[in-house]
DOVEX-621456 format. One record per residue (C-alpha): residue in one letter; y, z, x. Coordinates in steps of 0.2 Angstrom, whole numbers, padded with zeros to 4 digits, always signed. Layout:
BEGIN
aYZX
...
//
This chain:
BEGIN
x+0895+1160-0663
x+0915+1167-0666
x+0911+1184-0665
x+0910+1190-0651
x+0910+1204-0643
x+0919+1193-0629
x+0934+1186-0639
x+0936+1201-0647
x+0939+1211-0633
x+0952+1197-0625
x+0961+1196-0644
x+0963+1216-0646
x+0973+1217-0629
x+0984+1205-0632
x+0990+1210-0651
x+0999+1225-0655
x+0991+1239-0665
x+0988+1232-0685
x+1004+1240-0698
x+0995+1246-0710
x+0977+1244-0718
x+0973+1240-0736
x+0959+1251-0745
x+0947+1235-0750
x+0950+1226-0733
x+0932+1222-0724
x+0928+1231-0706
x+0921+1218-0699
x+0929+1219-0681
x+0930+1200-0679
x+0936+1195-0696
x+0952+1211-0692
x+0953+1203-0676
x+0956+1184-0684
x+0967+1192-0695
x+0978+1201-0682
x+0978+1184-0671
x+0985+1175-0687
x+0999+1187-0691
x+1005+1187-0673
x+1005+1167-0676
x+1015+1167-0693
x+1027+1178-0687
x+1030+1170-0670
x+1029+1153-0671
x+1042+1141-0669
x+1041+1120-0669
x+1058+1121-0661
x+1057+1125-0640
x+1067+1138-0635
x+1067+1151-0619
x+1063+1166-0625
x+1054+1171-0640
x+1058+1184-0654
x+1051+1188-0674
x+1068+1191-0680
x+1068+1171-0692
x+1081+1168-0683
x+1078+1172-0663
x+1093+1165-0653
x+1098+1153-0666
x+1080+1146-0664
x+1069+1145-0684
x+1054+1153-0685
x+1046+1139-0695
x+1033+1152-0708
x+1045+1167-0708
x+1059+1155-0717
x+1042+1148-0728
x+1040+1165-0734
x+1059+1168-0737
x+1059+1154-0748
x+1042+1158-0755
x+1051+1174-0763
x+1066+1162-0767
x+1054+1151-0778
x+1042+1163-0782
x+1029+1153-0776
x+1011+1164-0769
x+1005+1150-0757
x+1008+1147-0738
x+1004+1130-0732
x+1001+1130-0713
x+1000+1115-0704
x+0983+1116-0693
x+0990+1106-0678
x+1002+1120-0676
x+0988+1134-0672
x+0978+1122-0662
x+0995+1121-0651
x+0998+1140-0651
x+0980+1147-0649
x+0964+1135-0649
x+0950+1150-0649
x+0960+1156-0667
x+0961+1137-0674
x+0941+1137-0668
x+0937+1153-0678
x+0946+1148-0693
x+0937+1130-0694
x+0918+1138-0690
x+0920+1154-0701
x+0933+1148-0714
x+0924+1152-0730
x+0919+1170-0723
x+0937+1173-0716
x+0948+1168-0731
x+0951+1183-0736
x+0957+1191-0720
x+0967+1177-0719
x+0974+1179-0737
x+0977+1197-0734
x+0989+1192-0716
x+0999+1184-0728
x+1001+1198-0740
x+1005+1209-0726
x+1021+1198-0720
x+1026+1196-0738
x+1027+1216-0740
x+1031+1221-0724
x+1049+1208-0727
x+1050+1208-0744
x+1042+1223-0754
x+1050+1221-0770
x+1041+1204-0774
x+1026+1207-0767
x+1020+1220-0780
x+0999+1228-0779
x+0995+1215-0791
x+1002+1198-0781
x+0990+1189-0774
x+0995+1178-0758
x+0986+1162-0754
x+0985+1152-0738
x+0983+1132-0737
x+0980+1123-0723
x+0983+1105-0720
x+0984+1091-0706
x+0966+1095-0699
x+0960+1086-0681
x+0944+1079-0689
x+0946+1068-0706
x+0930+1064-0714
x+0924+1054-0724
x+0914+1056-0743
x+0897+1051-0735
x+0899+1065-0722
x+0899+1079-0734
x+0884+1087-0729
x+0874+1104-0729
x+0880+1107-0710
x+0898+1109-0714
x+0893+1123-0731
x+0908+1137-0728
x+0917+1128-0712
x+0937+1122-0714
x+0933+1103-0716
x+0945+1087-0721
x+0941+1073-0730
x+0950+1058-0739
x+0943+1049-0756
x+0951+1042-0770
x+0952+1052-0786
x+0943+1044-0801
x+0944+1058-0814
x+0951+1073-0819
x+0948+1089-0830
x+0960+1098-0842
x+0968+1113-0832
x+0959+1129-0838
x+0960+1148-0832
x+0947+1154-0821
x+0941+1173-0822
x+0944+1178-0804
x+0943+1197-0803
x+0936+1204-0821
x+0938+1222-0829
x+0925+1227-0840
x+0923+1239-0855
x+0905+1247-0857
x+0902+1247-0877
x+0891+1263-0875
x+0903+1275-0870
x+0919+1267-0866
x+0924+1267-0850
x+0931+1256-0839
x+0922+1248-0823
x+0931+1244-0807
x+0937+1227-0802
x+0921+1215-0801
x+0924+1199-0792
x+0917+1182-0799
x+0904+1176-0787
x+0905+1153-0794
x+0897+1162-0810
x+0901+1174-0825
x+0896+1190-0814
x+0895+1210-0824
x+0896+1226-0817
x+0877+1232-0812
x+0877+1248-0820
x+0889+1258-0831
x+0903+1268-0818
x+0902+1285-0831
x+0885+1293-0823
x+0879+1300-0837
x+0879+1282-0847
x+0863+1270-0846
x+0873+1255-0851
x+0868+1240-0839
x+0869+1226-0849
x+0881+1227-0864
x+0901+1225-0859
x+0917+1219-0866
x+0928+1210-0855
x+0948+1218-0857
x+0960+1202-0856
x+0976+1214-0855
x+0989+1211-0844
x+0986+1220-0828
x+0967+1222-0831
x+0957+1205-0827
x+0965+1189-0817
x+0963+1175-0820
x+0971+1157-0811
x+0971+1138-0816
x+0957+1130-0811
x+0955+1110-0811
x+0939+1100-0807
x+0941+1081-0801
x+0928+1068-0794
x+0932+1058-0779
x+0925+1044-0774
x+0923+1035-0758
x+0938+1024-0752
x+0932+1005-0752
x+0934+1003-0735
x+0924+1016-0731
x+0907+1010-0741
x+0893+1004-0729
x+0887+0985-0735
x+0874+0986-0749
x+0877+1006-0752
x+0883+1013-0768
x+0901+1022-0770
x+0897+1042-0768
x+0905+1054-0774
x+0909+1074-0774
x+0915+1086-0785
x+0930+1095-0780
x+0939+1112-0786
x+0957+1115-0787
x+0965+1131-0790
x+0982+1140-0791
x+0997+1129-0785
x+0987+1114-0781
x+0981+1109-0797
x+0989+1094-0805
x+0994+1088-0787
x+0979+1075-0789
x+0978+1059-0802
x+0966+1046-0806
x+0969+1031-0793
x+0977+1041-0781
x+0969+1040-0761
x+0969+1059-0757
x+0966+1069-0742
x+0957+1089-0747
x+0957+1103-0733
x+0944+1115-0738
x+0926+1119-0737
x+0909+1115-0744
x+0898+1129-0755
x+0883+1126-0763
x+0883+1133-0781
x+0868+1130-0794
x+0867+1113-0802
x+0871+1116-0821
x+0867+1099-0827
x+0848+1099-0817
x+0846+1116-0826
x+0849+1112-0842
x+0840+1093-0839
x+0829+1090-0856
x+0812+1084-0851
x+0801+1085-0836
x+0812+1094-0822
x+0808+1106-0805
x+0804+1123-0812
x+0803+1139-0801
x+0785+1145-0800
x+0783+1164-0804
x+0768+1168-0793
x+0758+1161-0780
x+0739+1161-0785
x+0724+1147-0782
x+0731+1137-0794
x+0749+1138-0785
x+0746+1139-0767
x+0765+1137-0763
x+0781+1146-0764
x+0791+1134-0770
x+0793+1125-0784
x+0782+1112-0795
x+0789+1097-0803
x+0787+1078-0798
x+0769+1077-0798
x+0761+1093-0806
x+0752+1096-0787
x+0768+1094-0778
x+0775+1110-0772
x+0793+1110-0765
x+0809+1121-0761
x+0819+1123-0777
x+0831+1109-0780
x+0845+1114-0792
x+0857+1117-0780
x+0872+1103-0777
x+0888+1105-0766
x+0905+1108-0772
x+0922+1106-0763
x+0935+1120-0764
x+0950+1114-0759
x+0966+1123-0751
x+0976+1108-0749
x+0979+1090-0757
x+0988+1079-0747
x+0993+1060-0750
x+0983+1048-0740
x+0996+1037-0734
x+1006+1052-0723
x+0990+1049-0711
x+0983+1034-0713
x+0998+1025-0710
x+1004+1015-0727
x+1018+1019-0734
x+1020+1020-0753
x+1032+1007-0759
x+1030+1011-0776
x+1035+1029-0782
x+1043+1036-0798
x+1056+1046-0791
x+1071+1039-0781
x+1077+1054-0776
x+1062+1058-0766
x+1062+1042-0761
x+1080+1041-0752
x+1075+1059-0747
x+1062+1054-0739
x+1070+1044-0725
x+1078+1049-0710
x+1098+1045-0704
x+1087+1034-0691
x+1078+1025-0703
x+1093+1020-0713
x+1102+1014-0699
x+1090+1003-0696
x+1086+0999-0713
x+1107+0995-0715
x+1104+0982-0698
x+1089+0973-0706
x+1100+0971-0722
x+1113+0963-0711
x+1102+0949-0704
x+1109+0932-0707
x+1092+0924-0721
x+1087+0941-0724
x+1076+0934-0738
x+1068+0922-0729
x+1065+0934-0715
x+1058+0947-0728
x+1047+0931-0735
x+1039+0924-0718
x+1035+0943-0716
x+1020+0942-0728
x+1004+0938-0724
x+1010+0933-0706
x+0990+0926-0702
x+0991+0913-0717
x+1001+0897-0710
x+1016+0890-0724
x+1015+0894-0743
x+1033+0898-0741
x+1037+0898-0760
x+1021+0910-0763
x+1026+0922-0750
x+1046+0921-0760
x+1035+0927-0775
x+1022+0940-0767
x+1040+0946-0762
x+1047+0949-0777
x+1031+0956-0785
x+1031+0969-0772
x+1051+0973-0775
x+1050+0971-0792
x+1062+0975-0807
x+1069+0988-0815
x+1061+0999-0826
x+1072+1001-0842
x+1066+1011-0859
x+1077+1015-0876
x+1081+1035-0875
x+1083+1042-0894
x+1096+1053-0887
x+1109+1039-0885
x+1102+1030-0900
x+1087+1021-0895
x+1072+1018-0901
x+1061+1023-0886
x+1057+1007-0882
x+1051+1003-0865
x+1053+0986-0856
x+1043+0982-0840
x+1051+0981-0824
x+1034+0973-0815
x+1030+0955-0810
x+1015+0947-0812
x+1010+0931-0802
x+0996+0917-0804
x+0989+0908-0789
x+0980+0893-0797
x+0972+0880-0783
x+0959+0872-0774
x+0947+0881-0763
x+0953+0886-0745
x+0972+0888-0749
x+0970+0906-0744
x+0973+0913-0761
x+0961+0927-0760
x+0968+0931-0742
x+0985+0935-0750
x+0975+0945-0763
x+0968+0956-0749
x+0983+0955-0737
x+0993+0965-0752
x+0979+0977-0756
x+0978+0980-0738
x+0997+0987-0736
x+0998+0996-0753
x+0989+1014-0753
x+0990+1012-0772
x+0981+0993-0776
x+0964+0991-0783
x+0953+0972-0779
x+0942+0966-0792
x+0934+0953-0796
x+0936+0942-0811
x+0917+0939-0813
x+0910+0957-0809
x+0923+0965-0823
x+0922+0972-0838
x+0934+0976-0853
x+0932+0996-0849
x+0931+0995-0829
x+0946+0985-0830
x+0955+0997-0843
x+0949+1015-0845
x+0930+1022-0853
x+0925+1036-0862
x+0910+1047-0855
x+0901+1061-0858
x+0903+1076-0843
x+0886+1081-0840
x+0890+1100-0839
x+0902+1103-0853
x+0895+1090-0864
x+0914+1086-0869
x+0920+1067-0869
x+0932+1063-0855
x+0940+1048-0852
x+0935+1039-0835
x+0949+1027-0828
x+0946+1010-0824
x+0954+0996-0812
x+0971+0995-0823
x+0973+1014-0823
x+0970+1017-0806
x+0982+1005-0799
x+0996+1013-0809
x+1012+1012-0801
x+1002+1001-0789
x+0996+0981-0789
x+0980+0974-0797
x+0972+0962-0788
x+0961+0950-0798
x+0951+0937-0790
x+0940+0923-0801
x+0954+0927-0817
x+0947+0910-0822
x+0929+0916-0824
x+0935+0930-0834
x+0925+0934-0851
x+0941+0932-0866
x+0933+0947-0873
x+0936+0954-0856
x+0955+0946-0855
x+0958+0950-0872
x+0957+0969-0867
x+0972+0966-0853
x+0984+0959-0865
x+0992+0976-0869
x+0989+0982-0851
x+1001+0966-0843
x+1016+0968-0858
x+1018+0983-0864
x+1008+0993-0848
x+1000+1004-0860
x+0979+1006-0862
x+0976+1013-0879
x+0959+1020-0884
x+0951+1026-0899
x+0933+1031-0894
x+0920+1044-0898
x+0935+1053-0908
x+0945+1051-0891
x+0962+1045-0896
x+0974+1041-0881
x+0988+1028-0874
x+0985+1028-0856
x+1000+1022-0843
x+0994+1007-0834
x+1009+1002-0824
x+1004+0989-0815
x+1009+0973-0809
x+0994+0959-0809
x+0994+0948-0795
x+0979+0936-0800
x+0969+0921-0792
x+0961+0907-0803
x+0952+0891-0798
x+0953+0873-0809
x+0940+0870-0822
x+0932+0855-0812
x+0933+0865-0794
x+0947+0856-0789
x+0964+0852-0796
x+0966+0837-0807
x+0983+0829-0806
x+0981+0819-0821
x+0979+0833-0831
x+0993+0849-0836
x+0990+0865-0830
x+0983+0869-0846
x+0970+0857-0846
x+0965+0862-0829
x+0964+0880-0831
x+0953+0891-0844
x+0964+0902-0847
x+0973+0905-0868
x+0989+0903-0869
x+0993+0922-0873
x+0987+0927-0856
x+0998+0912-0848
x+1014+0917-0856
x+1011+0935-0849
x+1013+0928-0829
x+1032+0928-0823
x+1025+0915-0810
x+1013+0903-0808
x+1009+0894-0791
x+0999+0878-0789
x+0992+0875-0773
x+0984+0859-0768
x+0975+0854-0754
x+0982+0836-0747
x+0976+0828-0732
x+0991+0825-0721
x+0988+0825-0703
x+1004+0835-0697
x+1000+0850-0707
x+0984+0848-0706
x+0986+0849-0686
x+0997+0864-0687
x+0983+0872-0698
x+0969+0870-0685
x+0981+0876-0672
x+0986+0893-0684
x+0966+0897-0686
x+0961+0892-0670
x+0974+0904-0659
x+0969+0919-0672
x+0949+0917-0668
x+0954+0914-0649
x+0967+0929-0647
x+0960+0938-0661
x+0980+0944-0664
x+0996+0940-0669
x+1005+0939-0651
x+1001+0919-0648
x+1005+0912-0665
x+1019+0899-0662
x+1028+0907-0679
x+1031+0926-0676
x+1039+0935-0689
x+1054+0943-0690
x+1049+0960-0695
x+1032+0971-0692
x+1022+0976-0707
x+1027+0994-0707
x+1047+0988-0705
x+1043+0976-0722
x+1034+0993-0732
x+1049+1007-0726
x+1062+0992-0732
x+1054+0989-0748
x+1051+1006-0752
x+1069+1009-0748
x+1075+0994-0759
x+1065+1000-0775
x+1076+1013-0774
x+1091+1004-0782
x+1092+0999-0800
x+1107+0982-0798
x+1115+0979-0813
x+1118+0961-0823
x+1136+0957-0818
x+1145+0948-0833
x+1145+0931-0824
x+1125+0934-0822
x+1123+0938-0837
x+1135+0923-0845
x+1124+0911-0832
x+1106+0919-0839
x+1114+0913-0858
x+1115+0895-0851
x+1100+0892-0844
x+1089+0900-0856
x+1097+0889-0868
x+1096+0873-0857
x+1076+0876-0854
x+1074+0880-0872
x+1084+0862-0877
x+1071+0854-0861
x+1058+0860-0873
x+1063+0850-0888
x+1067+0836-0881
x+1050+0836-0874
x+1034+0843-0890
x+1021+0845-0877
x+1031+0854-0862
x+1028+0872-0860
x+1032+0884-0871
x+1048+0896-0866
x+1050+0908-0876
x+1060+0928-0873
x+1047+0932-0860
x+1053+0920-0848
x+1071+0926-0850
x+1064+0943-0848
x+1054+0935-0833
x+1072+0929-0827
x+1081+0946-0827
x+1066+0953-0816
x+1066+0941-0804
x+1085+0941-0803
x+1084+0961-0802
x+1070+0957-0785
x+1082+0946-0779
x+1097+0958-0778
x+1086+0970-0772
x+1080+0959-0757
x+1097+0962-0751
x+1101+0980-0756
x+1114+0975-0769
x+1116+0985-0783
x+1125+0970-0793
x+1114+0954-0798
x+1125+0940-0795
x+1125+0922-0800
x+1117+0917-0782
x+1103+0927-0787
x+1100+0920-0806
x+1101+0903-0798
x+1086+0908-0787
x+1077+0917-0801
x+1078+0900-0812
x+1074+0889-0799
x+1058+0900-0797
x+1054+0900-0813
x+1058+0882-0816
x+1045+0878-0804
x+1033+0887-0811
x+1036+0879-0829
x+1036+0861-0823
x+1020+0864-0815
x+1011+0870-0830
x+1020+0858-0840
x+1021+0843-0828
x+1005+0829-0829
x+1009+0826-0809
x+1008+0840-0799
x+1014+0840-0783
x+1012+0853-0766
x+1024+0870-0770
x+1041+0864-0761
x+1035+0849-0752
x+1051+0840-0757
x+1058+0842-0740
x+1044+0837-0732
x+1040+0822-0742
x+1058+0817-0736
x+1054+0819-0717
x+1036+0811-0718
x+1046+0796-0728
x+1057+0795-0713
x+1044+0798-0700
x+1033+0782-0708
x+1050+0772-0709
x+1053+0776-0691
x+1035+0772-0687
x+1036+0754-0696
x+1053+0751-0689
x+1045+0753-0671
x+1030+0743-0676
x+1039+0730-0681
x+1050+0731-0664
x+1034+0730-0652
x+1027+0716-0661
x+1046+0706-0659
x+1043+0710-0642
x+1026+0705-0639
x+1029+0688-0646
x+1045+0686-0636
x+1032+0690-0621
x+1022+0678-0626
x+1033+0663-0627
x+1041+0666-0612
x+1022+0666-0603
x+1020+0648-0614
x+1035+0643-0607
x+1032+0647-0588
x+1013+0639-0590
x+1022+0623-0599
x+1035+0621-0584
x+1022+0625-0572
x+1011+0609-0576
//
């Protein structure tokens, strides 16, 4: 429907004649008219507004946004130019309709618009034998997996998922040279068509060769680019209710490959092709097989399979996605990634804006508390919880052994893992969710549904190589991320045995089907349990009431025991919570607003797990002291908990959260006092035989003085009834 004759003729007056012409460009009048369209574009466009316009890169002090792209393309000697879609759609909306209808038939035009810029500017790096790509990103329509269909074969198309496996990076035979073994000579350029294509016939005339060639690998003969092949899956959110997850192949070449990992939620800009289906071909047994003629006996011209009288189109076909662009999810979907491994791009990323207000958030007086109330704002109290999912989320610091300065390469973790242990209705699986739903990087599972190798990583067979490749699980794909687990308690032990590596040393090794590999699974594990009985027990330890060994205990920085009491003032406040969220539906009529908004809570902690705050010596002398002091509690009491190194380590990371909470880059003594009485918490409650509500102290005061008052006013009105009634006794008496 794009080329026409009419948009043609309106496109050709308004460019200017083309510079030059390459020998193997395609005369197709619309597809020169696209390309002239897009080099006018390149070369004029500028994000910043100016009056008057000019192709100089620097008109009028004024950037010309692609022009200083391409500069530093030659700077970096990079070959790709990434184009953000929105600006086209801006500049010129019947060339941004083009490229989406026709993308997969205009790529090359618009590959060689790019090549002419880069030779028109700079000659001497873009040699006869560069080759320029374009990339294109921030597309108006985001679809989703499901909506991959036939319709949208060779049109420019988005679409986010989340990356469960990747290939090995192999070279890919793009434009092949051949050698015939008859006679010699040497064929022309023959492009690869998604398959290994030859030449048709030998190029000497006199030579009959069509079928026997040698491939030249030289330098300068055949090209050939890195190629990558990933699955993507369908994002959970995203999987209609009793539906299977799908998921699409998708093909990365040049400078994109690599940009993609297991766990991560990606968006692709490319388009769909239809390429033969290997695997269906090569299916052992009973498959679709192409009929050769069409007699009495085959009255079709299709196929036969399924039923040996069922005729049908042929079926080995699937669709394939090449992509031109990967893109993280969260830059439009709205999270923000707290959790990254460089801090330089971190700080980088943030604006002199965004600091500023950062810096005034940091000032507020109860900072902590303010950060703390931020959680979860739909869940009513669980104060101390939300102090913990805090932390988690801030976590430590990340220290390993280098062998340069002596070390030993050891590796200490900087995560926190948390245990919420309770009755039922105490949301503990609303702060589960709540934290997978700000995180782009967290994985929910369920205790129950889990295995050992969905929960770590599983070896499988690709079913078009034939080679073993190692299929990530839940652990692996919430690397540098947050594992939620729901029903730990129901938990096979052969299934929690295969975590234990995973929560210390962050590792996943396998050693399967002569696949052997450690695997990075840094993760913290915010899981949920439920007592043994269904409800907590207060006569019993938390051992006792939970079915969990002690190796998998020891492993949790902090536990959290949650009871439901009855007590009518909170219960009140409760009832009032729920009922204003399912009347309003939002957060505006809740009595307790917090401080801060989701997105002010993400960009603050992103910024904080920026810094690494260091033990002071006072710290460091007070963490001595009260290691010690819960190690002589323990023997002076045989059947307390168990402390051992791992809650010391467990005090450093919570002390190293704490400092963070506040941006300082020195963990005081005020902050090892508030990591202790954390952690001293969470020990007296496993240890202790009567458990009482997470920091109710306070409030066991103020209920004490509220039933003081109440008997002291009881006893009031009742001196002042029987006053009333003597006095009435004595005004009958004197009346008779």
């Amino acid at each position: 429907g794009w080329r026409s004759t009419t948009w043609l003729a309106k496109s050709r007056a308004s460019l200017p004649s083309k510079p030059f012409q390459l020998p193997d460009m395609a005369q197709d009048a619309f597809a020169q008219g696209v390309r002239e369209h897009f080099e006018v574009f390149l070369e004029s466009f500028s994000s910043e507004p100016a009056s008057a316009h000019d192709t100089s890169s620097t008109a009028g002090g004024m950037a010309l946004d692609y022009m200083e792209q391409c500069k530093q393309m030659k700077l970096d000697e990079r070959t790709t130019l990434y184009v953000d879609f929105r600006h086209i759609e801006s500049t010129d909306q019947s060339l941004a309709d083009a490229i989406t209808a026709e993308y997969h038939y205009l790529e090359d035009e618009l590959r060689s618009a790019v090549r002419n810029i880069m030779r028109k500017r700079y000659p001497e790096y873009a040699t006869e034998e560069k080759e320029f790509f374009v990339n294109f990103y921030n597309t108006s329509a985001l679809l989703r997996v499901r909506d991959m269909k036939s319709d949208r074969v060779g049109k420019l198309t988005s679409f986010s998922g989340t990356v469960t496996r990747t290939s090995e990076v192999r070279p890919e035979l793009v434009t092949g040279i051949f050698e015939c073994e008859l006679c010699g000579a040497t064929s022309d350029p023959v492009p690869q068509q998604f398959k290994y294509c030859e030449p048709q016939k030998c190029s000497n005339a006199s030579c009959p060769n069509k079928t026997s060639w040698r491939l030249k690998h030289s330098v300068g003969e055949s090209v050939f680019m890195d190629w990558q092949r990933v699955r993507v899956q369908e994002n959970a959110t995203e999987i209609p209710a009793g539906s299977m997850p799908r998921t699409i192949d998708v093909i990365l070449r040049g400078d994109t490959v690599e940009r993609a990992k297991a766990g991560d939620k990606s968006i692709f800009t490319g388009t769909l092709v239809a390429v033969p289906d290997v695997a269906q071909l090569c299916a052992p047994g009973e498959r679709l097989e192409m009929v050769s003629k069409v007699d009495a006996r085959n009255p079709t011209d299709g196929v036969s399979g399924l039923t040996k009288q069922l005729g049908c189109r042929e079926l080995t076909y699937r669709l394939v996605f090449l992509a031109s662009s990967v893109q993280p999810a969260e830059l439009q979907s709205g999270f923000v990634n707290i959790r990254d491994d460089s801090e330089e791009a971190i700080l980088n990323s943030f604006s002199a804006q965004d600091k500023d207000t950062i810096e005034a958030m940091r000032t507020t007086a109860g900072i902590y508390e303010k950060l703390a109330k931020a959680i979860a704002p739909t869940i009513y109290g669980h104060e101390e919880i939300k102090k913990g999912i805090l932390l988690m989320l801030l976590g430590g610091v990340h220290k390993e052994a280098k062998k340069e300065g002596g070390g030993d390469g050891t590796k200490l973790r900087g995560d926190i893992n948390c245990c919420l242990v309770g009755d039922p209705s105490t949301a503990k699986s609303n702060f589960l969710k709540y934290v997978c739903s700000i995180l782009p990087r967290a994985v929910f599972s369920s205790g129950k549904a889990s295995t050992a190798a969905g929960l770590t990583a599983t070896v499988s067979k690709d079913e078009e190589t034939g080679e073993f490749c190692i299929e990530a699980g839940a652990l692996m794909l919430a690397d540098n991320g947050i594992c939620c687990i729901d029903e730990f308690d129901k938990m096979d032990d052969k299934d929690q045995v295969a975590i234990h590596e995973a929560m210390e040393q962050q590792t996943i090794s396998i050693a399967k089907a002569g696949i052997q590999a450690t695997l990075n699974a840094r993760a913290s594990i915010l899981a949920a349990a439920n007592p043994m009985d269904g409800r907590y027990d207060r006569r019993k330890t938390l051992k006792q009431n939970l079915n969990l060994t002690p190796a998998i205990m020891s492993r949790f920085d902090l536990f959290f025991v949650v009871l439901d009491e009855q007590d009518e003032r909170t219960d009140l406040a409760i009832a009032s919570h729920i009922v204003s969220l399912h009347q309003h539906g939002s957060l505006a009529h809740l009595t307790q607003q917090p401080d801060f908004s989701t997105s002010q809570l993400q960009r603050y902690i992103r910024y904080a797990r920026s810094l690494k705050p260091a033990l002071s010596d006072a710290a460091a002398r007070q963490l001595v002291q009260y290691y010690a002091e819960l190690r002589r509690g323990e023997q002076a009491d045989p059947g307390a908990y168990r402390v051992t190194v791992r809650q010391l380590e467990a005090m450093i990371r919570l002390g190293e959260a704490r400092a963070r909470a506040e941006l300082e880059q020195t963990i005081s003594v005020a902050h090892i006092k508030e990591a202790k009485r954390l952690l001293k918490a969470s020990i007296m409650h496993v240890s202790r035989d009567d458990i009482d509500m997470v920091g109710d102290d306070d409030l066991d005061d103020e209920l004490q003085a509220q039933v003081e008052r109440a008997e002291q006013v009881r006893r009031e009105e009742q001196a002042q009834a029987a006053q009333q009634q003597q006095q009435q006794q004595q005004q009958q008496q004197q009346q008779q």
